[in-house]
N, C-alpha and C positions, 0 to 999 in steps of 0.2 A: 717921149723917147725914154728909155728903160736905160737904167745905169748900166755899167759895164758889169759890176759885178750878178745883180740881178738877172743878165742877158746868160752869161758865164753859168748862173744855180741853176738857168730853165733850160740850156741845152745840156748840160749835164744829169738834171732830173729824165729830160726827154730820151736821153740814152743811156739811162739806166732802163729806165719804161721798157724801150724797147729791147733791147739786150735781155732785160732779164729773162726773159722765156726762153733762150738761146743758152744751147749747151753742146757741150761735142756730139751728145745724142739724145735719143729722145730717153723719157723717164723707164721706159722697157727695157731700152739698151745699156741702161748703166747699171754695172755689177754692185752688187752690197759689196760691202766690210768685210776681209776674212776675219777668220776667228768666232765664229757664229758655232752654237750649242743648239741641237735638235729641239724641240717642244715636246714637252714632257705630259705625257697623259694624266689623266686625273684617273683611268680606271682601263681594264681591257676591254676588249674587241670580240664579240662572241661571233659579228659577220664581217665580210668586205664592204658592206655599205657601212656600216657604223667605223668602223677604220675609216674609209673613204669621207665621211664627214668632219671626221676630225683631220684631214688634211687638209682640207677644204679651207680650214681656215690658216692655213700657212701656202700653200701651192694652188695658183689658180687652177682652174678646170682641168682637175684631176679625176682618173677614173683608176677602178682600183677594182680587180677581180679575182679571182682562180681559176684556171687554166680548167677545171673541173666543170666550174659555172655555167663557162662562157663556149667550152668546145663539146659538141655534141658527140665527134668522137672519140671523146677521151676514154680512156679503159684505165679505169681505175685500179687494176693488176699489176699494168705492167708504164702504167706513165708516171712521170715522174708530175706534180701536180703545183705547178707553179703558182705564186702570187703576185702577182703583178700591179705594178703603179706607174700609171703611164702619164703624161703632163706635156705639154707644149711647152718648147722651150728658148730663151735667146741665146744659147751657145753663151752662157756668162758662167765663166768657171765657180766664182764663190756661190752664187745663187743656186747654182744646179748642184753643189755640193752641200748648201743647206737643208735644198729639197731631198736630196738623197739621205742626208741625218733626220731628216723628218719621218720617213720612211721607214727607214731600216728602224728607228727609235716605236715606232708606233710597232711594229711588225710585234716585235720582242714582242710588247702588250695582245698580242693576237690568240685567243684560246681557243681560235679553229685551226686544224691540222692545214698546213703544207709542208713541202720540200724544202720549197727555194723560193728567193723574193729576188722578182727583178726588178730594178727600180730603172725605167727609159724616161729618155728625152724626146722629143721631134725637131728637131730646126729645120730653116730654111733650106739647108745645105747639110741635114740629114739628120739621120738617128746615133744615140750613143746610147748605151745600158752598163750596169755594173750589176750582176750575180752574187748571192749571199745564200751559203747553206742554213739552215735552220739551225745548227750547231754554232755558224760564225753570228747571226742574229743575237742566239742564246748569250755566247761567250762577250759580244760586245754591248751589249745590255743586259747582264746579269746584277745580280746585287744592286741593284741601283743606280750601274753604271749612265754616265748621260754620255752621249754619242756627238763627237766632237767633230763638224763639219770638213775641217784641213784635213781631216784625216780619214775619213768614212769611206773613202776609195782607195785606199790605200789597205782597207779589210775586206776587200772583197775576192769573192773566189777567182772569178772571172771577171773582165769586161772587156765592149766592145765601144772602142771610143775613138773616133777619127775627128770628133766636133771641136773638142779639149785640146789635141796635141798638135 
């Protein structure tokens, strides 16, 4: 027969065991830390796949195009020739705001022409985007600025966002 206290360390080790995989949710579901800084390129972008690789390593399966690229009707006269970065997402505000400083951050670095960078989400329970002209890009990564996650939507031209609020 096992001591008291010994009986006491092995239910208590035993649920720890078990507990420990248990969390309010799963590793998806839980938001990072705010206060996150974009990822800073080592060099620019001369395509949307070489952009698109270096997100790759911050934003799971990310795809990343030009409206130009990707739409066979685009008229390049009279459209306006978006860039886009599109990403699945869990509706977690600081993560999808870091992926959005990843974005916009990499953009600035981008030596092919667009308009506008739209940086989307997908969730379960929908879509949300935020809009950046090529000027607000420019102005928020200029000089060497690093593009500061709390606040990367808060410089955007536009957005469409029912995920967040």
């Amino acid at each position: 027969m096992k001591s008291v206290p010994q009986l006491v360390s092995a239910l208590v080790m035993a649920a720890a065991l078990t507990l420990g995989g248990c969390s309010p949710g799963d590793a998806e579901e839980t938001d990072i830390v705010p206060g996150q800084s974009a990822e800073i390129p080592g060099g620019d972008f001369s395509s949307t796949d070489e952009l698109g690789d270096f997100l790759l390593d911050s934003i799971d399966a990310v795809h990343v195009h030009r409206e130009s690229e990707s739409n066979p009707d685009f008229n390049h006269e009279t459209d306006v020739d978006r860039l886009h970065v599109e990403f699945p997402s869990q509706g977690q505000p600081n993560t999808d705001k870091k992926a959005t400083a990843d974005a916009v951050q990499a953009a600035g670095s981008a030596t092919f022409d667009y308009d506008v960078l739209m940086v989307t989400g997908t969730t379960d329970t929908g879509t949300w985007s935020y809009v950046y002209s090529i000027d607000t890009v420019e102005e928020v990564t200029g000089i060497g600025s690093v593009v500061e996650a709390d606040t990367v939507w808060d410089f955007a031209d536009q957005d469409f966002d029912s995920v967040h609020r």
